[in-house]
The first five atom37 places (N, CA, C, CB, O) and aatype in JSON, in Angstrom:
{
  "aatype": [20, 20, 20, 20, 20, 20, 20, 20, 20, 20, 20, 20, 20, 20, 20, 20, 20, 20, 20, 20, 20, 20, 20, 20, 20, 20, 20, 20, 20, 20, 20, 20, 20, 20, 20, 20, 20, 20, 20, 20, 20, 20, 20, 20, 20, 20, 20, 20, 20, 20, 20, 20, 20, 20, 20, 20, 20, 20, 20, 20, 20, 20, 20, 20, 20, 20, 20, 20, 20, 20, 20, 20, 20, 20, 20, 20, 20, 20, 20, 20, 20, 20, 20, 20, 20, 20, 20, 20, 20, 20, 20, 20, 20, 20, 20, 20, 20, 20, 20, 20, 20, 20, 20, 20, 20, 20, 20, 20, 20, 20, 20, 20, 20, 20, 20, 20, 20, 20, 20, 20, 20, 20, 20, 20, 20, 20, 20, 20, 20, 20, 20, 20, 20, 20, 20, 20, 20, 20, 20, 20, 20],
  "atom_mask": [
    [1, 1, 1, 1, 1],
    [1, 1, 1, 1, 1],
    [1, 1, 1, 1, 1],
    [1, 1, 1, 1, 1],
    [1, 1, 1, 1, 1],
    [1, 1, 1, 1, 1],
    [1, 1, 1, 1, 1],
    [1, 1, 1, 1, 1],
    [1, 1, 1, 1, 1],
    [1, 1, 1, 1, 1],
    [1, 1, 1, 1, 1],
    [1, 1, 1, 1, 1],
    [1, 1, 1, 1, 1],
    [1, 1, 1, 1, 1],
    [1, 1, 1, 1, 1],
    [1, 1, 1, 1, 1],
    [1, 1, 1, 1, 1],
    [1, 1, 1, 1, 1],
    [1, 1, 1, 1, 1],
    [1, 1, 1, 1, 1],
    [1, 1, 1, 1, 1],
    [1, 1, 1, 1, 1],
    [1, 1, 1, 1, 1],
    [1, 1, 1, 1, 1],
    [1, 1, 1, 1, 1],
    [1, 1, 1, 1, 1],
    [1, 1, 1, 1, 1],
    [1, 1, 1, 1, 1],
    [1, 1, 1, 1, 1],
    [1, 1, 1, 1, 1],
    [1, 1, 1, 1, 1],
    [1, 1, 1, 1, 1],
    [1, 1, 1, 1, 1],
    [1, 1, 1, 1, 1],
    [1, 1, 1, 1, 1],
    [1, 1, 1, 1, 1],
    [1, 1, 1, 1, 1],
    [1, 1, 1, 1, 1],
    [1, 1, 1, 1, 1],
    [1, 1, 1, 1, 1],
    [1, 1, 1, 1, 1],
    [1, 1, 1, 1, 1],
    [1, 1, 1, 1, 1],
    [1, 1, 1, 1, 1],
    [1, 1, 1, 1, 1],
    [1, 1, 1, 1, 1],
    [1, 1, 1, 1, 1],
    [1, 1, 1, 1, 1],
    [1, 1, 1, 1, 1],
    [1, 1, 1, 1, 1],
    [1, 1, 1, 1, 1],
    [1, 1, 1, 1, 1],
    [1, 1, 1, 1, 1],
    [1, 1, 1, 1, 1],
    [1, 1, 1, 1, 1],
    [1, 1, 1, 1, 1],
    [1, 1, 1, 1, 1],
    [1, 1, 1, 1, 1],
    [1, 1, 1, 1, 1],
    [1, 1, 1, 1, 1],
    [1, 1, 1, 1, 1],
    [1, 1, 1, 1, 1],
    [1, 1, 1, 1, 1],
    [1, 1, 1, 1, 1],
    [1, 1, 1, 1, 1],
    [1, 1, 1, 1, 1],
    [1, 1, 1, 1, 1],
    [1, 1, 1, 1, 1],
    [1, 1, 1, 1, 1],
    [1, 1, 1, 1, 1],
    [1, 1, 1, 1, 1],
    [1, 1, 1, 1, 1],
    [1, 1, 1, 1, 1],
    [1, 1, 1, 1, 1],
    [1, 1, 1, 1, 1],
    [1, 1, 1, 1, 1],
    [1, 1, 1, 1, 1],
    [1, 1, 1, 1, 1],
    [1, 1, 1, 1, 1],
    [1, 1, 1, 1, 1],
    [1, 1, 1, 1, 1],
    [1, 1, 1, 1, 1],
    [1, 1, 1, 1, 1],
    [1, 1, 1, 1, 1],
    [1, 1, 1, 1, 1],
    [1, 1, 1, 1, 1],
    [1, 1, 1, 1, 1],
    [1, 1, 1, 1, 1],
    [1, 1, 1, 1, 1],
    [1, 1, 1, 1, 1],
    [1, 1, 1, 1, 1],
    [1, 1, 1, 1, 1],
    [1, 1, 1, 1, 1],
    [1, 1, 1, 1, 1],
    [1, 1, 1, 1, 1],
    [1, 1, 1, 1, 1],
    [1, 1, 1, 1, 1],
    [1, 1, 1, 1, 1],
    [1, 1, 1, 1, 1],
    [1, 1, 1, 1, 1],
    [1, 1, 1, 1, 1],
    [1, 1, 1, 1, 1],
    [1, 1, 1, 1, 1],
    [1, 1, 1, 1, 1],
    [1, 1, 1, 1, 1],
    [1, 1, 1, 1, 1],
    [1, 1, 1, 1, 1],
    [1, 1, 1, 1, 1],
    [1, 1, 1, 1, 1],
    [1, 1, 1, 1, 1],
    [1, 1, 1, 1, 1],
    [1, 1, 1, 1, 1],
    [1, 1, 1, 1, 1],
    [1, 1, 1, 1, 1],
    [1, 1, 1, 1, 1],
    [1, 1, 1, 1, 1],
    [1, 1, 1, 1, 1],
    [1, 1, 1, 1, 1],
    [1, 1, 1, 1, 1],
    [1, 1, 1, 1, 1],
    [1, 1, 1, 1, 1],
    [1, 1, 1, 1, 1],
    [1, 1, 1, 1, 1],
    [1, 1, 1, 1, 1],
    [1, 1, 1, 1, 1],
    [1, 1, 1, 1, 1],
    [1, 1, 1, 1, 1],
    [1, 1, 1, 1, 1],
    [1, 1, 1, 1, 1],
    [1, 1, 1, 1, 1],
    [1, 1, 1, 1, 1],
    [1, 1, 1, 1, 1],
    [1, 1, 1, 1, 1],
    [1, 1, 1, 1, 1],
    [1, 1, 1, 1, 1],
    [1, 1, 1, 1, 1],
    [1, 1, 1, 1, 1],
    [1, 1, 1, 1, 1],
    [1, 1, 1, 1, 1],
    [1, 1, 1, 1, 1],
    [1, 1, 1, 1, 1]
  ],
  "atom_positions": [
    [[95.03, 115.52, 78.24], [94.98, 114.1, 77.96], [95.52, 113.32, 79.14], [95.76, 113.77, 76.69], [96.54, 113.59, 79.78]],
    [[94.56, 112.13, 79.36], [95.45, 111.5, 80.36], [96.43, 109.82, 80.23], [94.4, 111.42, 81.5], [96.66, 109.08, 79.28]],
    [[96.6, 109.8, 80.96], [97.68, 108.58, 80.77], [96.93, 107.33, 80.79], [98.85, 108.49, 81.97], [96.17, 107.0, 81.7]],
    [[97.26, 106.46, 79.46], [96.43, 105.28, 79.0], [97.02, 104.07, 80.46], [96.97, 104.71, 76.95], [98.07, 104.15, 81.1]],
    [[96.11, 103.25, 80.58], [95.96, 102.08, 81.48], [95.16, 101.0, 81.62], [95.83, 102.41, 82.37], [93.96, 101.04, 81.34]],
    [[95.71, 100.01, 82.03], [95.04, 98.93, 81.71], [94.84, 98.06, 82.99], [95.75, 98.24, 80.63], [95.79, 97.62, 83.62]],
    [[93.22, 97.8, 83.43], [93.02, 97.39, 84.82], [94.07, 96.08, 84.92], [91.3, 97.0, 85.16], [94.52, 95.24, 84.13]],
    [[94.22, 96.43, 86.51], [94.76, 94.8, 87.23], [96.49, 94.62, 86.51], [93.37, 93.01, 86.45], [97.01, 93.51, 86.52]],
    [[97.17, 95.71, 85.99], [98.45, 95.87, 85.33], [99.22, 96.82, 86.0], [98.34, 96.25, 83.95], [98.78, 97.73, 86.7]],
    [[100.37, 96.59, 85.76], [101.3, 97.46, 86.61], [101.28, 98.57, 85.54], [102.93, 96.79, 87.07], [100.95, 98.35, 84.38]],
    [[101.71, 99.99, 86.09], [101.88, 100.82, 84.97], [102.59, 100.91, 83.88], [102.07, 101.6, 85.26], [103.72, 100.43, 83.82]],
    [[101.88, 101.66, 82.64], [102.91, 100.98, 81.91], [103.68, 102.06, 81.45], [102.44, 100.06, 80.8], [103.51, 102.06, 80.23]],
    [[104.19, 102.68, 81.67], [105.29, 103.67, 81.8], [105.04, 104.74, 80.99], [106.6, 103.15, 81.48], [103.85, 105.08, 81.03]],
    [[105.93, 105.58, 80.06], [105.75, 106.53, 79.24], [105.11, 106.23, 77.9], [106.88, 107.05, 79.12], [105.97, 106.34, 77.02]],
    [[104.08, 105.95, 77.48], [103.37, 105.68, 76.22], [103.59, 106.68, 74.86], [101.91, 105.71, 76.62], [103.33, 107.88, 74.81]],
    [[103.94, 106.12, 74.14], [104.62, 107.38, 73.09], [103.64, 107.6, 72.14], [106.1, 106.99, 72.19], [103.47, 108.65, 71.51]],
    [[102.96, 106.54, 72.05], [102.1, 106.28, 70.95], [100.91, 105.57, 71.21], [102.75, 105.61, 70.01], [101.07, 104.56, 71.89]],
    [[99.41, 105.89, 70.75], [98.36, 104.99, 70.61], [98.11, 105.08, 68.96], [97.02, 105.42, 71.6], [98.22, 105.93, 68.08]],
    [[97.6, 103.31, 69.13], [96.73, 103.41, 67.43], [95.36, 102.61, 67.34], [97.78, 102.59, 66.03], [95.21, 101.39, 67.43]],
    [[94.67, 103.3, 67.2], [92.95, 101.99, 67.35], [92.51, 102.44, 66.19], [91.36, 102.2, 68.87], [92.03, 103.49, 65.76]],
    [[92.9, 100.98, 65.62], [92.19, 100.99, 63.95], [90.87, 100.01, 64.22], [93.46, 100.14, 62.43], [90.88, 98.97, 64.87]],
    [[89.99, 100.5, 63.69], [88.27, 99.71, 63.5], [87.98, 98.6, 61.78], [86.77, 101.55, 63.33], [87.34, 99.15, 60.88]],
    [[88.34, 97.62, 61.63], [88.12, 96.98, 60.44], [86.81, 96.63, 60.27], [88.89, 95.92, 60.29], [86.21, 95.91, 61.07]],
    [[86.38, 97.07, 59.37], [84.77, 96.79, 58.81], [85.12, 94.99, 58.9], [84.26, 97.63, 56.7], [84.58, 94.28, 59.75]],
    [[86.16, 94.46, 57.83], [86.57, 93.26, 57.46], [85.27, 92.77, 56.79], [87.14, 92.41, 58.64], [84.33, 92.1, 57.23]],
    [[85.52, 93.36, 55.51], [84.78, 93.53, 54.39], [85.31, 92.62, 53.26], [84.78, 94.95, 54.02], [86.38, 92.64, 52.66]],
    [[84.01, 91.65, 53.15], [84.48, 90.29, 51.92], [84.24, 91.34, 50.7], [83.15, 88.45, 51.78], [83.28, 92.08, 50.5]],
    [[85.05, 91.21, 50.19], [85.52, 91.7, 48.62], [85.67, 91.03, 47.69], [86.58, 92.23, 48.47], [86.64, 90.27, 47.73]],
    [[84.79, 91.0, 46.44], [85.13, 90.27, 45.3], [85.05, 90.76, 43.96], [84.48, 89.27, 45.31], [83.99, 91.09, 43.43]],
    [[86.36, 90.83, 43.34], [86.09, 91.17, 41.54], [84.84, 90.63, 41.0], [87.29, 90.42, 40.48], [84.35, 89.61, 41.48]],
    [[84.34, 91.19, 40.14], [83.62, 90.71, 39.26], [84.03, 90.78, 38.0], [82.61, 91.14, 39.35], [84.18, 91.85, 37.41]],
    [[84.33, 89.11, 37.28], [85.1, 89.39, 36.12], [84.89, 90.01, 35.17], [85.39, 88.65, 35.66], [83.75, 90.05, 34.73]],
    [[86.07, 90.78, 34.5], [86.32, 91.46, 33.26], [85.18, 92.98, 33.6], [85.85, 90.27, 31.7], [84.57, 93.51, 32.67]],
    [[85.1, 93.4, 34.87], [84.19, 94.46, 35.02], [85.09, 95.16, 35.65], [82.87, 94.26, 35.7], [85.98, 94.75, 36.4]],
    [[84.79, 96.47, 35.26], [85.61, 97.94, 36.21], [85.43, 97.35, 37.84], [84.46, 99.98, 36.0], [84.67, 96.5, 38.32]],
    [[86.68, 98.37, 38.56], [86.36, 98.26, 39.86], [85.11, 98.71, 40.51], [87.24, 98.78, 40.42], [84.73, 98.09, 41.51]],
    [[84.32, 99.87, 40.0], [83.33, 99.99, 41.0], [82.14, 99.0, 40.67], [82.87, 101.48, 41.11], [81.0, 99.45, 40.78]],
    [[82.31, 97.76, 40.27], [81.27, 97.03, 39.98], [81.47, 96.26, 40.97], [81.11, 96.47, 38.71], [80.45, 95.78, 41.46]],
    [[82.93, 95.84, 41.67], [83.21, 95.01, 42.96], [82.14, 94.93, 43.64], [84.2, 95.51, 43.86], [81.43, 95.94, 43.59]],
    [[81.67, 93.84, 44.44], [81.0, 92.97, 45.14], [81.32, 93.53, 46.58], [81.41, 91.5, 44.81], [82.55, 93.53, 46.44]],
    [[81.16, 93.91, 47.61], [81.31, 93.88, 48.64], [80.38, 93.56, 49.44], [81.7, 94.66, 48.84], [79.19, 93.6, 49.14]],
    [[81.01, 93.06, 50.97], [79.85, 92.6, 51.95], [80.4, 92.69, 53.14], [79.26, 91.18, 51.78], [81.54, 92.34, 53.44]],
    [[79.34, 93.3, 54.03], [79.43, 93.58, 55.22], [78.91, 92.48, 56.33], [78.84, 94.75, 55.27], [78.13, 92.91, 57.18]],
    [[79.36, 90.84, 56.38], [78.45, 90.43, 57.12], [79.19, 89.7, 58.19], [77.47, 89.7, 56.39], [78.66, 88.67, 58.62]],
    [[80.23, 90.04, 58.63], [81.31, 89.32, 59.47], [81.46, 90.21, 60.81], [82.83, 89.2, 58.59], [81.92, 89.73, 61.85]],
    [[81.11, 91.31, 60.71], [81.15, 92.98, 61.9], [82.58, 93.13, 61.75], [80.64, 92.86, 64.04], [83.37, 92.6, 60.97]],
    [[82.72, 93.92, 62.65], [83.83, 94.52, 62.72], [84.98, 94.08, 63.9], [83.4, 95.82, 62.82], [84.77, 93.03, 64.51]],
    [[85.85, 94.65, 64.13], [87.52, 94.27, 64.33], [87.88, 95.7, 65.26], [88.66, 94.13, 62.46], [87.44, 96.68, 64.65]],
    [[88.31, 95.95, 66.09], [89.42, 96.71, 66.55], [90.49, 96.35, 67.06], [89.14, 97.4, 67.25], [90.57, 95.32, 67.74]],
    [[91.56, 97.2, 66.79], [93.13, 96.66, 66.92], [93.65, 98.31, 67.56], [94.07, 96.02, 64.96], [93.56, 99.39, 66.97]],
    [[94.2, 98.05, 68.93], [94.58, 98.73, 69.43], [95.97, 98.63, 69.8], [93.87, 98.86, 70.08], [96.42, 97.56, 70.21]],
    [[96.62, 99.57, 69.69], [98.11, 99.06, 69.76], [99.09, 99.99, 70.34], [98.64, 98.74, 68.4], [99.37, 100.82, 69.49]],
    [[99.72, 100.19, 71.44], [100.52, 101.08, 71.98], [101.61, 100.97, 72.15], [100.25, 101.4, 72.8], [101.93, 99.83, 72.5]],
    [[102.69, 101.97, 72.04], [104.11, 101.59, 71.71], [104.51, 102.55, 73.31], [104.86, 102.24, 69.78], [103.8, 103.43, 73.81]],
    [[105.49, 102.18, 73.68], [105.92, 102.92, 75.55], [107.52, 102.75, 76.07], [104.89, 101.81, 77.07], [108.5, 102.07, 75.76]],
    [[107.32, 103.36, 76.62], [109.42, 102.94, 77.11], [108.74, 102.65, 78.73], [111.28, 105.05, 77.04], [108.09, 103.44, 79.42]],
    [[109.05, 101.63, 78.97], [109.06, 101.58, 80.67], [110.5, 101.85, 81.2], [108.58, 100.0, 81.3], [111.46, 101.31, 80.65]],
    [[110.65, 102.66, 82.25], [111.9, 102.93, 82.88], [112.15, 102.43, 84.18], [112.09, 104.22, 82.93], [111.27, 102.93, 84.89]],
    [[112.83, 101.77, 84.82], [113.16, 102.01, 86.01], [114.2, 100.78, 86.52], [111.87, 102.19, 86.79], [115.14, 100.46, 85.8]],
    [[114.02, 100.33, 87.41], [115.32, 98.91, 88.25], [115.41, 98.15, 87.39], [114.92, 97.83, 89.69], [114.73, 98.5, 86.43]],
    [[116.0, 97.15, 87.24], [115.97, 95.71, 86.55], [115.07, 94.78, 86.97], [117.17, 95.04, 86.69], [114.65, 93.89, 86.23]],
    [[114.62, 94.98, 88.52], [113.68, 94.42, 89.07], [112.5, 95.22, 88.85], [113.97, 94.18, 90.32], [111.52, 94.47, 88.89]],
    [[112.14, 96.49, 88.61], [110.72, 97.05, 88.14], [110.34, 96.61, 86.75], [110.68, 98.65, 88.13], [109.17, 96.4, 86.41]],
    [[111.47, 96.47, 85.89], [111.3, 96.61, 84.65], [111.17, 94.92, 84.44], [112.52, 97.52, 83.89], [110.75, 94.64, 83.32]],
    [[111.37, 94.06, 85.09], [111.01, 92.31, 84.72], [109.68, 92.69, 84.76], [111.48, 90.82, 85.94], [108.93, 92.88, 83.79]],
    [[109.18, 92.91, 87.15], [107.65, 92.79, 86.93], [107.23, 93.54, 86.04], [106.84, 93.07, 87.98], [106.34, 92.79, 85.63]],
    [[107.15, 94.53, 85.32], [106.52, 95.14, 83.97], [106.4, 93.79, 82.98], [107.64, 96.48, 83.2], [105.35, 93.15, 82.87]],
    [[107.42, 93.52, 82.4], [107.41, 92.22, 81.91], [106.48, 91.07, 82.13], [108.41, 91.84, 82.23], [105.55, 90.57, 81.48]],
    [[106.96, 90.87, 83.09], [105.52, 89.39, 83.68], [104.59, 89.81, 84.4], [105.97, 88.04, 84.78], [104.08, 89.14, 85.29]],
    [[104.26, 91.0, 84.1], [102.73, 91.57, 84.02], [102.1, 91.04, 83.03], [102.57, 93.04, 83.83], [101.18, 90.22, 83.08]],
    [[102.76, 91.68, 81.81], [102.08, 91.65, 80.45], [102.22, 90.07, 80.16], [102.88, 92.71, 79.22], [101.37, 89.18, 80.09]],
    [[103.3, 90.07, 80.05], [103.0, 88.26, 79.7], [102.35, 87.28, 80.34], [104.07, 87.52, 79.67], [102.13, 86.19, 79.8]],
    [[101.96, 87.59, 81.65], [101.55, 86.51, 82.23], [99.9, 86.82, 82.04], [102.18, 86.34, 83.76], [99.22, 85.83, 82.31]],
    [[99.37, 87.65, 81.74], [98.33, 88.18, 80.91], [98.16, 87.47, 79.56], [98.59, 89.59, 80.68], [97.15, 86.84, 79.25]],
    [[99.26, 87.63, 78.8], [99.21, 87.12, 77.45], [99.13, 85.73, 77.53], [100.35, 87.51, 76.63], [98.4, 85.0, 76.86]],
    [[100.04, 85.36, 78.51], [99.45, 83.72, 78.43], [98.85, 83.14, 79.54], [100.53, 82.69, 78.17], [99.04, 81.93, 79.66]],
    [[98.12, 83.73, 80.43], [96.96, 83.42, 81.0], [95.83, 82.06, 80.46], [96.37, 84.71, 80.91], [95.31, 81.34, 81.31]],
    [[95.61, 81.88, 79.15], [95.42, 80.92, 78.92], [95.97, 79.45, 78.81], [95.13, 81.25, 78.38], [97.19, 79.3, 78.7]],
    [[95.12, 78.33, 78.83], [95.45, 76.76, 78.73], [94.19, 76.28, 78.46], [96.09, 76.0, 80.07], [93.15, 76.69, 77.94]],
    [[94.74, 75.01, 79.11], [93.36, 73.58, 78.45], [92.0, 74.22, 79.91], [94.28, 70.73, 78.94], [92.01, 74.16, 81.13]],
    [[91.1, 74.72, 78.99], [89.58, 75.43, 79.54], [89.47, 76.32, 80.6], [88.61, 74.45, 80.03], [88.73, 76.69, 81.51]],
    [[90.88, 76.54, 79.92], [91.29, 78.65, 80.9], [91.32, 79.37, 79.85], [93.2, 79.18, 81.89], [91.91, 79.06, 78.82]],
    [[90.44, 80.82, 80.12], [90.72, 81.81, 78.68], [91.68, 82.77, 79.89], [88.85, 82.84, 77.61], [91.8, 82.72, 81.12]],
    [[92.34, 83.79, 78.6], [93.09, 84.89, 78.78], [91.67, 85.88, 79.78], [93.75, 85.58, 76.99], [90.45, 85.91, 79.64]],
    [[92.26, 86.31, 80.4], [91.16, 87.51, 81.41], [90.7, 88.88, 80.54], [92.2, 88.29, 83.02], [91.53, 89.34, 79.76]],
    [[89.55, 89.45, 80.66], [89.29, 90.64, 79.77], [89.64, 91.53, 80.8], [87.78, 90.86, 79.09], [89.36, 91.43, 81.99]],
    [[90.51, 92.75, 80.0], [90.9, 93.7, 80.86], [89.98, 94.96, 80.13], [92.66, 93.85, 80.94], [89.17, 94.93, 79.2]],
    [[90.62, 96.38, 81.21], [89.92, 97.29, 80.37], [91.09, 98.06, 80.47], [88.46, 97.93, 80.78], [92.02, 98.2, 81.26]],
    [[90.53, 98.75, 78.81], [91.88, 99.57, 78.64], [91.66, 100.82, 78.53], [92.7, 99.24, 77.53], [90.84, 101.01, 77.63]],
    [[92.09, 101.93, 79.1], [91.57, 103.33, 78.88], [92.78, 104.11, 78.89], [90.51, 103.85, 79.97], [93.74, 104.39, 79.6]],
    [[92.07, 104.39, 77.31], [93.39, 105.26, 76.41], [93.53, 107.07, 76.97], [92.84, 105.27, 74.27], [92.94, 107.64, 77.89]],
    [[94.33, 107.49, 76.2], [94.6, 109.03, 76.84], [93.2, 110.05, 76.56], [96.15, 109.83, 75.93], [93.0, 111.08, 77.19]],
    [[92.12, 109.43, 75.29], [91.05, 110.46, 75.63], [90.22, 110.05, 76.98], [90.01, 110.59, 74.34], [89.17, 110.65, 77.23]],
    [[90.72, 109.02, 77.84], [89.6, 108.58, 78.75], [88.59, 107.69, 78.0], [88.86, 109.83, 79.36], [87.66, 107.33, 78.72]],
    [[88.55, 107.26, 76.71], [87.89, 105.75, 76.59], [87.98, 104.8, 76.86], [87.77, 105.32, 75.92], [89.18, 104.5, 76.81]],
    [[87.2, 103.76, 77.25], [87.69, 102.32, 77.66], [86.92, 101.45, 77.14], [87.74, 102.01, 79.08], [85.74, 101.56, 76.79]],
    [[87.78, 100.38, 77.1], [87.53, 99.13, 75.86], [87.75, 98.03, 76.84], [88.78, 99.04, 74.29], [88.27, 98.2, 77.95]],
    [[87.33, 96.87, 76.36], [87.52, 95.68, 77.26], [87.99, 95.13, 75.95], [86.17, 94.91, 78.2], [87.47, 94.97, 74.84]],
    [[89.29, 94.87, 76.55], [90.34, 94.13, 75.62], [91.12, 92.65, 75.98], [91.48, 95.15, 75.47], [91.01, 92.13, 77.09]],
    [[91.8, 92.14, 75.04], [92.45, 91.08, 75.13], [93.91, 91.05, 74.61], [91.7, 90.23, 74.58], [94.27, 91.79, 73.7]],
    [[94.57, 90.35, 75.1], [96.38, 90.9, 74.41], [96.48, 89.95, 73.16], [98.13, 90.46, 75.72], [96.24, 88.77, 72.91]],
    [[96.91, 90.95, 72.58], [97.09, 89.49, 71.12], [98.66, 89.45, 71.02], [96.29, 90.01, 69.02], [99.09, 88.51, 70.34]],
    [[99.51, 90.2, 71.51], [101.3, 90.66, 71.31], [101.65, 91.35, 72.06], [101.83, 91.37, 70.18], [101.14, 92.32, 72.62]],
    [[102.87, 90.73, 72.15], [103.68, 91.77, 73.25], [104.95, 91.55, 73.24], [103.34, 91.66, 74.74], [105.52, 90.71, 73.93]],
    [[105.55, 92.44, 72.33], [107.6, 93.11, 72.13], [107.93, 93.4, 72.79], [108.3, 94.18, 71.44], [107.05, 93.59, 73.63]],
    [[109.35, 93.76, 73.31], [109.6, 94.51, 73.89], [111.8, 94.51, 73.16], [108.86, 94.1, 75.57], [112.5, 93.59, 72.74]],
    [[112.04, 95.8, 73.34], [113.24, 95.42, 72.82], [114.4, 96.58, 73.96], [113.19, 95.74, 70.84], [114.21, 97.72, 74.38]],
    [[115.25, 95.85, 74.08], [116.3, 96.35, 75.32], [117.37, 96.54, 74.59], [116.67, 95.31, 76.61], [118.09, 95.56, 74.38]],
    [[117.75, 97.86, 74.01], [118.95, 98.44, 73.27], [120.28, 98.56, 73.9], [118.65, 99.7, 72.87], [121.34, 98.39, 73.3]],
    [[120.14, 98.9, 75.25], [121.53, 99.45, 75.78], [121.44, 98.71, 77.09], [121.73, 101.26, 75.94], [120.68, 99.02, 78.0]],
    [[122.52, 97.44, 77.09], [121.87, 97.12, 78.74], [122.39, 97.51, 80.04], [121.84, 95.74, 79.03], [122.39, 96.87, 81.1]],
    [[122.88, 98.82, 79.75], [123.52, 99.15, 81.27], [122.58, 100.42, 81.58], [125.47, 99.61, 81.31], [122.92, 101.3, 82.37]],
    [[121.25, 100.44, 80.82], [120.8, 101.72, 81.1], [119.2, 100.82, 81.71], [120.81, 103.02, 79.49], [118.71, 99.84, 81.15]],
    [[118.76, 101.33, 82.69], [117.3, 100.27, 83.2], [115.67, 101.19, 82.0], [116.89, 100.67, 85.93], [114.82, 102.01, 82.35]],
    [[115.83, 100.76, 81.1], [114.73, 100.63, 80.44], [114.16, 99.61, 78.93], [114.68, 101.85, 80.27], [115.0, 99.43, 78.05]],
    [[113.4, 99.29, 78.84], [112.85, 99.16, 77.63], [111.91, 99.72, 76.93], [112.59, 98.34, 77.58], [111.15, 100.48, 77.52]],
    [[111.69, 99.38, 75.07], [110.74, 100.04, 74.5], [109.85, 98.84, 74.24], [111.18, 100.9, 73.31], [110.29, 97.71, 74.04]],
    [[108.41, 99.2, 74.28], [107.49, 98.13, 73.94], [106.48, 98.51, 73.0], [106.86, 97.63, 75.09], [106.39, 99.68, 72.66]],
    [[105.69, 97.63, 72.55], [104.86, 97.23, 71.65], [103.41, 96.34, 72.44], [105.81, 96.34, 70.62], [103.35, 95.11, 72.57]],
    [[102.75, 96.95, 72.72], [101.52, 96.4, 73.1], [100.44, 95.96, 72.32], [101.06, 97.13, 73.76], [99.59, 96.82, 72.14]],
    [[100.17, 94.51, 71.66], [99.03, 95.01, 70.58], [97.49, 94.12, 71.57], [99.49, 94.15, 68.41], [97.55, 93.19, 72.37]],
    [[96.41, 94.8, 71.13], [95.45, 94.46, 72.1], [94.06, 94.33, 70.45], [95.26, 96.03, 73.76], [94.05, 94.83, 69.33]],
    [[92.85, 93.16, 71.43], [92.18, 93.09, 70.33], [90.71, 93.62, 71.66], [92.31, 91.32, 69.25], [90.46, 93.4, 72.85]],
    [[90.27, 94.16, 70.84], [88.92, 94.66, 71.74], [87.45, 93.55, 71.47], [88.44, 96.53, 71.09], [86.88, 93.47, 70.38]],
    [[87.07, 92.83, 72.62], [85.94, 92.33, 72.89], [86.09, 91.54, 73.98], [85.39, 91.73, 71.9], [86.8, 91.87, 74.93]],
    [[85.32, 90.23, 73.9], [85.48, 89.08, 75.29], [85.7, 88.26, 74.57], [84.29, 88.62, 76.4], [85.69, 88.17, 73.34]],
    [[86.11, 87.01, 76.06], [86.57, 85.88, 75.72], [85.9, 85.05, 75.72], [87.37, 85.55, 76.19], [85.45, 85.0, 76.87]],
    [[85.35, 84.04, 74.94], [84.36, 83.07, 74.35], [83.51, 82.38, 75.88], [85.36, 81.72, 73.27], [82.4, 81.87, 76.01]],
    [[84.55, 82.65, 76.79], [83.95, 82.17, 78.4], [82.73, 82.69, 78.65], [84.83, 82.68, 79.7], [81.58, 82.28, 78.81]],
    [[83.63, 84.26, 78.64], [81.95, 85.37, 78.76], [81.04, 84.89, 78.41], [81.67, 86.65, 77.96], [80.11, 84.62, 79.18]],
    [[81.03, 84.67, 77.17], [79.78, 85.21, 76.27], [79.08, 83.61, 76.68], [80.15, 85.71, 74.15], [77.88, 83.51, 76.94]],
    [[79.89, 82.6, 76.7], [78.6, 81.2, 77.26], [78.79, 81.45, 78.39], [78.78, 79.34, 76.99], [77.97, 80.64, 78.81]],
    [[79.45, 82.19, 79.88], [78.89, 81.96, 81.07], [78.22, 83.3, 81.24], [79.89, 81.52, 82.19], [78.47, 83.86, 82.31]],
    [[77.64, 83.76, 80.66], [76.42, 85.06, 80.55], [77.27, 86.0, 81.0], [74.87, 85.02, 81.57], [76.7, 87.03, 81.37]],
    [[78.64, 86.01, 81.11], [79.17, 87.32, 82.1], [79.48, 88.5, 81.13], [80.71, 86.96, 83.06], [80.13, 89.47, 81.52]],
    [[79.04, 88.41, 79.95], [79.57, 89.45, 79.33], [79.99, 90.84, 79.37], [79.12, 89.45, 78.78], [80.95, 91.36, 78.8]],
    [[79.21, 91.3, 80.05], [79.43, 92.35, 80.75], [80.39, 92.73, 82.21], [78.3, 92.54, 80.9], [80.36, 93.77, 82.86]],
    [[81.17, 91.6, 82.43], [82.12, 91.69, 83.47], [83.26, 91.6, 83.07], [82.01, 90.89, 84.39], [83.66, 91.11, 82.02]],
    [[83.95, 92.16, 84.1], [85.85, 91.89, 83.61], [85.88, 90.88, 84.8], [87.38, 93.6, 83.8], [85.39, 90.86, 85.93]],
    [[86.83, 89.92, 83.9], [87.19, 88.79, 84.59], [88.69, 89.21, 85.57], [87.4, 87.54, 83.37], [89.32, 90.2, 85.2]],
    [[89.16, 88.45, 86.76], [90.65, 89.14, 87.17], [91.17, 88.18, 86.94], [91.08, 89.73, 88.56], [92.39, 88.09, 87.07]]
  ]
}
């Protein structure tokens, strides 16, 4: 397996964990006074992925900020008719997704020791730019 990464980002250190959940995001509705398998369902919204990686970055106080305002300055990359940039993210089987950051934790337990643990959460597609300036198929930097 190899080590997950995300273009145009500094590394992101020891990754402990990946999770890529796929949501149908399926409208659901009772139908009254009827058993459950009479429920209503509908498939007409597509689908959702939520990718999410948890990591300890280690190193200086100064490696471990830029780690920091890597990710965030990513996360808020957007303003008034600026989108966030699509990155690509390629997890430890070697898949890659063109993603967007939706969150980003990070929590510093002990501060005389140079690391933190993080929380990466990422949503997979493009940014509304793409898709009206035909670039869909490009990663933006």
């Amino acid at each position: 397996m190899g080590t997950p990464t995300i273009s145009g980002l500094v590394a992101l250190g020891k990754v402990s964990s990946e999770r890529n959940n796929i949501d149908n995001n399926l409208i659901t509705k009772a139908v009254p006074t009827a058993s459950t398998d009479l429920t209503i369902q509908a498939n007409i919204m597509g689908k959702l992925r939520t990718i999410t990686i948890d990591g300890e970055k280690l190193g200086t106080e100064a490696e471990i900020n830029v780690f920091i305002q890597s990710i965030e300055s990513w996360l808020n990359s957007q303003g008034y008719l600026q989108f966030q940039s699509n990155k690509t993210y390629t997890d430890s089987f070697g898949n890659t997704y063109t993603v967007l950051a939706d969150s980003f934790d990070w929590t510093r337990t002990n501060l005389n020791i140079g690391s933190i643990n993080y929380t990466l959460t990422m949503k997979e597609g493009r940014t509304i730019s793409t898709i009206l300036l035909g670039t869909a198929g490009e990663e933006q930097s």
